[in-house]
C-alpha positions in Angstrom: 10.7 24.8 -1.1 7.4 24.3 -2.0 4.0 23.7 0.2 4.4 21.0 2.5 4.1 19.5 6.2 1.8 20.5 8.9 0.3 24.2 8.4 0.8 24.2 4.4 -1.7 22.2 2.9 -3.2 23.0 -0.4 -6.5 21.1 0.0 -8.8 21.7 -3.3 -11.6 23.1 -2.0 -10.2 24.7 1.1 -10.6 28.5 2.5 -8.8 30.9 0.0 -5.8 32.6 1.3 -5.9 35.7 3.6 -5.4 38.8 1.1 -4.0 42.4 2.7 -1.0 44.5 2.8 2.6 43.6 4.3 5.2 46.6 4.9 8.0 44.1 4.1 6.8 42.5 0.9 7.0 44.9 -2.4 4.2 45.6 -4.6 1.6 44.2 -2.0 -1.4 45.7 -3.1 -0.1 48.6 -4.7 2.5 49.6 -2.3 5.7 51.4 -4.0 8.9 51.0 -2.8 11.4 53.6 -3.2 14.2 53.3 -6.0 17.8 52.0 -5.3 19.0 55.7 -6.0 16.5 56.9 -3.3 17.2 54.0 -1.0 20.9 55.3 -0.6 19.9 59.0 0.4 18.2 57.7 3.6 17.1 61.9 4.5 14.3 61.8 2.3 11.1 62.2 4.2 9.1 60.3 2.4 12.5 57.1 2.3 13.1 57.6 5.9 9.4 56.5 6.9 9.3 53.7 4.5 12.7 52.2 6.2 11.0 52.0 9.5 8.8 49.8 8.1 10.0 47.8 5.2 12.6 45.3 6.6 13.3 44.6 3.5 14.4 47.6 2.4 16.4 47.9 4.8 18.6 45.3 4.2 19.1 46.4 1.0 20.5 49.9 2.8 22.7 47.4 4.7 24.2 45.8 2.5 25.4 48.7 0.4 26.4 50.3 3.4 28.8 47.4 4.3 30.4 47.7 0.9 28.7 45.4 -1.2 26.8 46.2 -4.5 23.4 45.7 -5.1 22.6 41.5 -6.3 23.1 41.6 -9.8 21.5 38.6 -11.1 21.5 37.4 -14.7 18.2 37.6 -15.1 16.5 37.6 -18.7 14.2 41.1 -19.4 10.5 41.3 -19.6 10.2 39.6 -16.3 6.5 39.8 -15.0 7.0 41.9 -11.8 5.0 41.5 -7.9 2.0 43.8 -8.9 0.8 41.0 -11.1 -0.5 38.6 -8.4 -2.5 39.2 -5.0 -0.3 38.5 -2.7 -1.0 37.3 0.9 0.0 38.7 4.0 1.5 35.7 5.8 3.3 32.8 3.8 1.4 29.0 3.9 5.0 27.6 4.1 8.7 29.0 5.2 11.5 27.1 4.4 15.3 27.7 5.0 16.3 29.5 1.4 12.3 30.9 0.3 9.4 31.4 1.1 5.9 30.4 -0.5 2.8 32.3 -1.2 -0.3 31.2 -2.2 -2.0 34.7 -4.2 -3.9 35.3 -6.9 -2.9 36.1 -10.5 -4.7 39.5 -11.4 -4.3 38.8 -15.4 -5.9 35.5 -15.9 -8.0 35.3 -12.1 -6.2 32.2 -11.0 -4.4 30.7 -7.9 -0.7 30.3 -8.5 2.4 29.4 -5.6 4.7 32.0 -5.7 8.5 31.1 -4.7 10.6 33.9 -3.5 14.0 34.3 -1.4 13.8 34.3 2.2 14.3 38.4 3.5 14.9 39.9 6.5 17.4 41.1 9.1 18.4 38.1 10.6 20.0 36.8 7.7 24.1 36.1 7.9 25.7 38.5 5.1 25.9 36.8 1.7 23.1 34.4 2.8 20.5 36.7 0.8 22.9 36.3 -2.3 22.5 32.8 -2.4 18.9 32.6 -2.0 18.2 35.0 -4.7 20.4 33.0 -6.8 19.1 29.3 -5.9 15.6 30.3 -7.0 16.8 31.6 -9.8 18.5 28.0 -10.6 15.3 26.6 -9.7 13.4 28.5 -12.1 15.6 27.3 -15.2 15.6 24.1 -13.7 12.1 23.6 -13.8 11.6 25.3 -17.5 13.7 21.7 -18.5 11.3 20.0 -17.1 7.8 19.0 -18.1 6.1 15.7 -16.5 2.9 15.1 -15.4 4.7 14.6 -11.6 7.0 17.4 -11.7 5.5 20.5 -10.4 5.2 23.3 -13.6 6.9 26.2 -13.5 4.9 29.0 -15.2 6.8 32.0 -15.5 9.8 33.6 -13.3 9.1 37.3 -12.3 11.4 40.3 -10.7 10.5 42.7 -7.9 11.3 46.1 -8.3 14.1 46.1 -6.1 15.6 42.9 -8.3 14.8 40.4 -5.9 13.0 37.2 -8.3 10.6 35.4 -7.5 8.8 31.7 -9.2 5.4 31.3 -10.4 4.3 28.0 -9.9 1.6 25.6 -10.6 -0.6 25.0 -7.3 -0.6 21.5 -6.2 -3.5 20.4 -4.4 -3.7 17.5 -2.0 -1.7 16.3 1.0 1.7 15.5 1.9 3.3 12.3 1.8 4.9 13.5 5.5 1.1 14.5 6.7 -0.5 10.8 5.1 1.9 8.7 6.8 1.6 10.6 10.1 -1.9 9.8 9.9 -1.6 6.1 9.2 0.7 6.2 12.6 -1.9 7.8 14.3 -4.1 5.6 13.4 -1.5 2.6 14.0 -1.2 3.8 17.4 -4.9 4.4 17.9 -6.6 0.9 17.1 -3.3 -0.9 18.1 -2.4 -2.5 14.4 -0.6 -2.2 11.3 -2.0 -0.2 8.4 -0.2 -2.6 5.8 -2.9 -2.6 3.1 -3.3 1.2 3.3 0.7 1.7 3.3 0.8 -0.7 0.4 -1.5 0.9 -1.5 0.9 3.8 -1.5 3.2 2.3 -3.7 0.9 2.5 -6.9 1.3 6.2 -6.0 4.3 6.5 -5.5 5.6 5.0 -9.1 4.7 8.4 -10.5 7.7 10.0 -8.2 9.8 7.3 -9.8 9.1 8.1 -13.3 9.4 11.5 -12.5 13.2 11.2 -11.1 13.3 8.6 -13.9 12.7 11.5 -16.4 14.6 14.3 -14.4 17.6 11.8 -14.6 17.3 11.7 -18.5 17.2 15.8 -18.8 20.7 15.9 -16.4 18.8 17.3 -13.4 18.8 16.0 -9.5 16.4 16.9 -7.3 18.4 16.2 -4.1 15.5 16.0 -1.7 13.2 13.4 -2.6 11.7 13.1 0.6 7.5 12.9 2.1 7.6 16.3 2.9 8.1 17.2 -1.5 5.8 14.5 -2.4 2.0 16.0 -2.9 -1.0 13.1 -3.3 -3.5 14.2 -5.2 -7.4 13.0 -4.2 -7.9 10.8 -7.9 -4.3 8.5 -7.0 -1.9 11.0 -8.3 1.5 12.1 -7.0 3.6 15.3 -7.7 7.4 15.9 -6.8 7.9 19.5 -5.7 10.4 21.6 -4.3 13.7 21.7 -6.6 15.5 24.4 -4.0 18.4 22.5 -3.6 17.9 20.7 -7.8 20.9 20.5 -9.8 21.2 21.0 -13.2 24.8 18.8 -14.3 25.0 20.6 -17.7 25.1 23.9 -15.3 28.3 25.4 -13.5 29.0 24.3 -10.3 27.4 26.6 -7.8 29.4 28.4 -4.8 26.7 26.7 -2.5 27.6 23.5 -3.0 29.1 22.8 0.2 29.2 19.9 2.9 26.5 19.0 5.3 28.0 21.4 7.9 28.2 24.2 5.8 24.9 26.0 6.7 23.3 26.2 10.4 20.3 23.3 10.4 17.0 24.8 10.0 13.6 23.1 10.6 11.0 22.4 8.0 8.1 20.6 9.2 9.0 18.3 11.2 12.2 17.3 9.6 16.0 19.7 9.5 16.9 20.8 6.4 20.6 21.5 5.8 21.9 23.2 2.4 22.6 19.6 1.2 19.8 17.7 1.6 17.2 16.4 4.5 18.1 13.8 6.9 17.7 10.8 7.3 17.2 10.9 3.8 20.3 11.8 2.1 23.2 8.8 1.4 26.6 9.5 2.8 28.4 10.8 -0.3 25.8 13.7 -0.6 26.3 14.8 3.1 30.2 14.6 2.4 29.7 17.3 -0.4 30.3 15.4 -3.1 29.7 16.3 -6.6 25.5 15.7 -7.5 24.7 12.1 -9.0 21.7 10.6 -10.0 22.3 8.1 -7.3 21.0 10.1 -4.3 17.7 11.0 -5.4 17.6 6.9 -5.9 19.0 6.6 -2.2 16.5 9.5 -0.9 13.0 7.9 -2.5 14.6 4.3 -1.0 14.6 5.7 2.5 11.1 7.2 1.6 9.7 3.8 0.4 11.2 2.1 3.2 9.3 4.3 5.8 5.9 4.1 3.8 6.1 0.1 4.0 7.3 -0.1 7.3 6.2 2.7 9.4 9.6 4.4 10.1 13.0 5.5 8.7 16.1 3.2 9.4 17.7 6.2 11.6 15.3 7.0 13.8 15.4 10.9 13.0 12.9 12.9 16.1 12.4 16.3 16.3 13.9 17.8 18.9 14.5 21.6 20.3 17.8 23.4 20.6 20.6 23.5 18.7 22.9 21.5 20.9 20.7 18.5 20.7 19.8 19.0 17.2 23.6 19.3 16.3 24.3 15.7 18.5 21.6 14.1 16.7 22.9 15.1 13.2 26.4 13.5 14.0 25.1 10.5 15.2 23.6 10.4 12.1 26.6 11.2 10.3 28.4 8.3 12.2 25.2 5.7 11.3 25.7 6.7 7.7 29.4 6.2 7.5 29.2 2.6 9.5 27.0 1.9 6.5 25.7 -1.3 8.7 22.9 -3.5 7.1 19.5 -2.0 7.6 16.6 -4.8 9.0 14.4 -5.9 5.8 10.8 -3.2 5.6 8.7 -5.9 5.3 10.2 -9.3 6.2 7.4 -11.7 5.1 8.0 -9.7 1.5 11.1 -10.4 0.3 10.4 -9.2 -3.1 9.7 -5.4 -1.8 12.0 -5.7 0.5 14.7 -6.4 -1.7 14.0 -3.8 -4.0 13.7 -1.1 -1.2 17.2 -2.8 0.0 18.6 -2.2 -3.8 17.3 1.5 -3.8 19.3 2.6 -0.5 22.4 0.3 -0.8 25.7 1.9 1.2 27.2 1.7 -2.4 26.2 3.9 -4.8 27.3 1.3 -7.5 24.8 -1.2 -6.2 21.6 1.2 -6.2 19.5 0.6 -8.9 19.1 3.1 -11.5 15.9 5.3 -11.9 14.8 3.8 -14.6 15.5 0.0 -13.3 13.7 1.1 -9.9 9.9 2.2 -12.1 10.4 -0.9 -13.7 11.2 -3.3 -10.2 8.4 -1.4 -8.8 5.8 -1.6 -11.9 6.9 -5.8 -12.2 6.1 -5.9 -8.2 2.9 -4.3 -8.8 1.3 -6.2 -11.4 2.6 -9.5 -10.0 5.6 -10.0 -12.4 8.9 -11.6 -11.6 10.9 -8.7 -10.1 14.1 -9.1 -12.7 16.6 -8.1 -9.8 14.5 -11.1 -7.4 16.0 -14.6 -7.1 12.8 -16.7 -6.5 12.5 -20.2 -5.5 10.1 -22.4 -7.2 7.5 -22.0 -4.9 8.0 -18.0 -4.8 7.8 -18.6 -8.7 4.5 -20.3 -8.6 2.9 -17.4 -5.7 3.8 -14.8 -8.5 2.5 -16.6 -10.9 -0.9 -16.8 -9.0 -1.1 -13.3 -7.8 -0.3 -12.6 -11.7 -3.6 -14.6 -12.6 -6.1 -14.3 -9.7 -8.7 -15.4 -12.0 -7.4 -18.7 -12.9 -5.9 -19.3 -9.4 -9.7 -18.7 -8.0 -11.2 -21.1 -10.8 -8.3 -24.1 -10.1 -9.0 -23.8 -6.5 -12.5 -24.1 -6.9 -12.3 -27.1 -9.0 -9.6 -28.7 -7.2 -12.0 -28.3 -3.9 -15.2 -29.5 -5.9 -13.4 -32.5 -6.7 -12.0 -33.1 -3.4 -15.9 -32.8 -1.7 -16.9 -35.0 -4.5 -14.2 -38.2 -3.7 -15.1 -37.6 -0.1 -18.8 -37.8 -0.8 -18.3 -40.9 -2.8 -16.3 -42.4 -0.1 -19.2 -41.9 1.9 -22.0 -42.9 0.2 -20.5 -46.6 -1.0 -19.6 -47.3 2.5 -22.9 -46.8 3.6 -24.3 -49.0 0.5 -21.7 -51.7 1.5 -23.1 -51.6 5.4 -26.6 -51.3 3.8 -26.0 -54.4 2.4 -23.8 -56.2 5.1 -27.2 -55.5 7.3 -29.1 -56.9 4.6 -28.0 -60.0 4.9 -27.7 -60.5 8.4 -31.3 -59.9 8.6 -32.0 -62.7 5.9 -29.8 -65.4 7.7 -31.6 -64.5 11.1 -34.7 -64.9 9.1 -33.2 -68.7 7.1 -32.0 -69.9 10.6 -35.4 -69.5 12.5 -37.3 -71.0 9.7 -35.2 -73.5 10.2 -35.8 -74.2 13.4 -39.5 -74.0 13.4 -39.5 -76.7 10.5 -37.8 -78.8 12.7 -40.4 -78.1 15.7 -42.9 -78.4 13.7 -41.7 -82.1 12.7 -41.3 -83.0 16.1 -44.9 -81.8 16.9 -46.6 -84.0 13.9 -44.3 -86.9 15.2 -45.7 -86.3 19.2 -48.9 -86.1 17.5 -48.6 -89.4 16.1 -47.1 -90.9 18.9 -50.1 -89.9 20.7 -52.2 -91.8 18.1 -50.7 -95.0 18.0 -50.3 -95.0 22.1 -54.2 -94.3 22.0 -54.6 -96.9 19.2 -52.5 -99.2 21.2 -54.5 -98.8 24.4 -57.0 -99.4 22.3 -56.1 -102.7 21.1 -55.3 -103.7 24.2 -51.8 -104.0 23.6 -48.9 -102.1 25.4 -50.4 -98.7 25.9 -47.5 -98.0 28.5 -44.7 -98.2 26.4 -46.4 -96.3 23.8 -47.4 -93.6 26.3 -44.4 -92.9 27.4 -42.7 -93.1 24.1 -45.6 -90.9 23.0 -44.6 -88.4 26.3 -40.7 -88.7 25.2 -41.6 -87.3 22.0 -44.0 -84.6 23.4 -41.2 -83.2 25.7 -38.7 -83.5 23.3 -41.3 -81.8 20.6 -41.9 -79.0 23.5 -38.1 -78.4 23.9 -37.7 -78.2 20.3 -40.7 -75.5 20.3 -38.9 -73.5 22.8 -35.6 -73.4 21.2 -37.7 -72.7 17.2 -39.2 -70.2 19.7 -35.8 -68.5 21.0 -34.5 -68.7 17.7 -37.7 -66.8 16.4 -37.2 -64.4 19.0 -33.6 -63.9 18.1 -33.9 -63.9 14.8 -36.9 -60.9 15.3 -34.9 -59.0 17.3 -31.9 -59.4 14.9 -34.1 -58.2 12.3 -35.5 -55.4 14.3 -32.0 -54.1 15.0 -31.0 -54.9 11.1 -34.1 -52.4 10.4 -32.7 -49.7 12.7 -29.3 -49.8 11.6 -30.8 -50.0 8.0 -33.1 -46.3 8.8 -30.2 -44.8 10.3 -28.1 -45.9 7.2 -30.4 -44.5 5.3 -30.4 -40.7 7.0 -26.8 -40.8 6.5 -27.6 -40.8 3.1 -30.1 -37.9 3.4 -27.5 -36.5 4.7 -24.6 -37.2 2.3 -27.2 -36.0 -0.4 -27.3 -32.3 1.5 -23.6 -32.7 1.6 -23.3 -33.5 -2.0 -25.9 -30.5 -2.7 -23.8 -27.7 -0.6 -20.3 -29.0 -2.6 -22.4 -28.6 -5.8 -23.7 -24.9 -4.2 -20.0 -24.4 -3.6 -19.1 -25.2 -6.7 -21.8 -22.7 -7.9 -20.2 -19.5 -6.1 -16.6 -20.9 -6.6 -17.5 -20.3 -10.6 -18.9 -17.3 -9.9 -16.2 -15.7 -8.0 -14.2 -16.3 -10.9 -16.2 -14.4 -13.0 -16.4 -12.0 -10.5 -12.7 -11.9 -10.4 -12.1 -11.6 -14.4 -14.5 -8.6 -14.1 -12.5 -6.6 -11.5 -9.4 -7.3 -13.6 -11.1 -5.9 -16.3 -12.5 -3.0 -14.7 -8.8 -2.4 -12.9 -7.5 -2.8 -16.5 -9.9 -0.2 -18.0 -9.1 2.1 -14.5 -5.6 1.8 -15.3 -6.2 2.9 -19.3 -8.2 5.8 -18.3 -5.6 6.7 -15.8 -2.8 6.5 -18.6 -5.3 9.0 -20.8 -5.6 11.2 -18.6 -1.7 11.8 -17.5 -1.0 11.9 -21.5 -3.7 14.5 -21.5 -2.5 16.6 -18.8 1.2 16.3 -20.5 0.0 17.3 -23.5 -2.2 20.3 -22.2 0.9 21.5 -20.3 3.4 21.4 -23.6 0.2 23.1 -25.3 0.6 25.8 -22.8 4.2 25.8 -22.4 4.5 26.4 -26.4 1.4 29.6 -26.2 4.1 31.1 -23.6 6.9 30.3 -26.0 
């Protein structure tokens, strides 16, 4: 098991590992352990004080004292042995099978993880056997493989009292388990989801698929795909560690290839560990015992995607105390796993991811994708590609299609509202030119109409006038000058009324016009205004068009990001089959 969970960070950067002496660990800083042939003659001075405090030792003593030889492993010769690395006193991680040590390699001054089998007293018999022999699997497991997210094995070394031990490439960064712990911190803390940050996970977490992916092609299984053997790196990067419990299908079977139940649950982080896997992350057949299959490590990194998008496992799996409650939690997950009942989608506005996280940890192992179909669901989701194992609709078709090209999307949108503000601003403006109008030629019938009338008043005046004339002309003549005068009167009233009613219509007709001239002013600060409106769709416009370029740029820049990113993994590959043919 390698570095993980709370206590067992390898942060880059962080406060090197505590270096002294530990009775119980061989080769510690110079210590010498007796021999095997000394070990058994217990009376020696010198073997009898090293016994009293060398646990280790000691249960070598007791197992050849119940009967059983010394662990002969098949180990190759010229194994580097413990007084080539620094070791620490206390281990930054203890699992159920090993333990892990970060120290210092004394030949090339370097920090390495070293990987060796869980000692001590407390161990049932046989239990150290198998230990010693898993990391010994583990070791020639990892020698087959060499990926840029597979943690690197560098060389395998042997104490000298024949326990071996790994030599491993230190991972730096933080565990999957301890980043999405955080985000529900967080969650919890400011009372929202984190689904932009838990997404962003995903482009991560491709790299563990690749990685299976590739396992998958060299006949290996890891098993335990789960947070807790996922490492994230600070520059995006992901590593899958921890091949305890790998197996090789070209190897022979091992003897600890057992059932679920086979092997008291032991905790590791905050998660149990059994020989067979983690739960809640191991699919049904793999708890049953059954033979190893690609399939499970595609079932294990579905659960582990379905908790990253959504915040939680579909068993709830808590970490309680005791074995009794420990042991009732484990059957009832044994009994959720064998009802095999549909799981609730991770992220239910997302079919897409959803269905492809609902692919990954299907009841049936014949309905899981394959590793190699998962990178490339998960790489088509990514980049906004049609998801080949997605039905779409025609609408979820078309919101592919503009998440595929955010630069034309943004452009169309921008043009489609330009010329919406446009029509509406051209709506505008002729209606107010047709009321401008309308108003223009109320005004000049108001105006016609009380020129009217004061033509005919003025007629009617001229006639009074000459009434007036003749009735003095009349009077004059001495003829009848009181018809005439009031004849000339008739026509001076009737004159007068006409006056008043040229002067209403003039006064009508003014105000008419006065009003006309309001309506006309206020007609034309609409305008002003539909000129300002016009000038902020044209601004719009403006930023619309430069948002797209804007937008091109990013996808540029993202596409560069993403070529430099693909350098530098084919560098690090390359480095490592450099160095893996110098220790060849």
């Amino acid at each position: 098991m390698e570095p993980k969970a709370t206590g067992s960070k390898l942060e880059a950067g962080g406060p090197a590992p505590t270096v002294g002496t530990d009775a119980t660990r061989p080769g510690m800083e110079g210590e010498k352990h007796p021999t095997l042939a000394e070990l058994k003659d217990a009376s020696l001075p010198h073997v009898h004080s090293h016994l009293l405090s060398c646990s280790m030792c000691r249960s070598v003593i007791s197992s050849t004292e119940g009967g059983h030889l010394p662990i002969e492993l098949d180990l190759p010769k010229g194994l580097v042995n413990e007084s080539a690395f620094k070791w620490p006193v206390d281990p930054i991680a203890r699992g159920g099978m090993a333990e892990i040590f970060a120290a210092e390699d004394r030949r090339l001054g370097r920090t390495v993880i070293l990987k060796s089998p869980r000692q001590g007293d407390d161990l049932p018999g046989g239990m150290a056997d198998m230990f010693q022999r898993r990391v010994t699997a583990e070791a020639r497991i990892l020698a087959k493989l060499q990926h840029p997210s597979i943690v690197t094995i560098y060389e395998m070394g042997k104490s000298t009292v024949g326990w071996p031990f790994c030599v491993l490439e230190r991972v730096d960064g933080i565990s999957l388990r301890d980043r999405l712990d955080e985000l529900l911190e967080q969650e919890q803390r400011e009372g929202k989801p984190c689904t932009r940050e838990r997404l962003e996970l995903l482009s991560n977490l491709v790299a563990i698929a690749e990685a299976l992916a590739y396992a998958h092609e060299r006949r290996v299984v890891h098993r335990d795909c789960t947070p807790n053997n996922i490492i994230l790196g600070k520059r995006g990067e992901a590593t899958l560690i921890d091949y305890g419990i790998a197996r090789d299908l070209d190897a022979p079977g091992d003897s600890d290839a057992a059932s679920l139940n086979d092997q008291p649950p032991s905790m590791s982080g905050r998660m149990v560990t059994i020989s067979a896997g983690t739960p809640p992350y191991l699919p049904l057949e793999q708890s049953q015992g059954r033979a190893a299959d690609p399939s499970f490590d595609v079932y294990s990194f579905g659960i582990t995607l379905y908790e990253v998008v959504s915040g939680a496992t579909p068993f709830e799996w808590k970490s309680v105390d005791g074995a009794g409650p420990r042991s009732k939690q484990l059957h009832a997950f044994l009994d959720w796993l064998k009802a095999g009942e549909p799981v609730p989608p991770a992220m239910p506005k997302d079919t897409e991811l959803s269905g492809i996280i609902a692919r990954s940890m299907a009841h049936d192992a014949a309905s899981r994708f394959t590793a190699d179909e998962l990178v490339r669901a998960l790489k088509q989701y990514l980049t906004g590609d049609l998801v080949f194992s997605h039905r779409y609709s025609r609408i979820g078709r078309l919101s592919r299609w503009a998440r595929r090209n955010k630069a034309a999307t943004v452009g169309i949108s921008a043009l489609v509202a330009f010329a919406v503000a446009g029509t509406l601003v051209y709506g505008y403006l002729s209606k107010q030119a047709k009321e401008e109008a309308e108003l223009r030629a109320m005004a000049a019938a108001a105006q016609a109409d009380a020129s009217e009338k004061k033509g005919v008043a003025d007629v009617a005046t001229r006639e009074a006038e000459e009434a007036k004339a003749l009735a003095d002309q009349a009077q004059r003549e001495g003829k009848n000058a009181d018809q005439l005068r009031r004849e000339a009167e008739q026509k001076r009233k009737t004159a007068e009324a006409l006056r008043g009613q040229a002067d209403s219509a003039a006064r009508s007709a003014k105000g008419q016009a006065d009003d006309a001239m309001k309506r006309f002013q206020e007609a034309m600060k609409q305008k002003e205004e539909a000129e300002g409106l016009k000038a902020i769709a044209l601004a719009d416009r403006d930023r619309a068009n430069s948002a797209q370029t804007e937008a091109e740029r990013l996808r540029d820049a993202a596409r560069m990001a993403q070529i430099v990113a693909e350098k530098e993994r084919e560098t690090a590959r390359l480095a490592r089959e450099a160095a893996e043919r110098e220790r060849e």
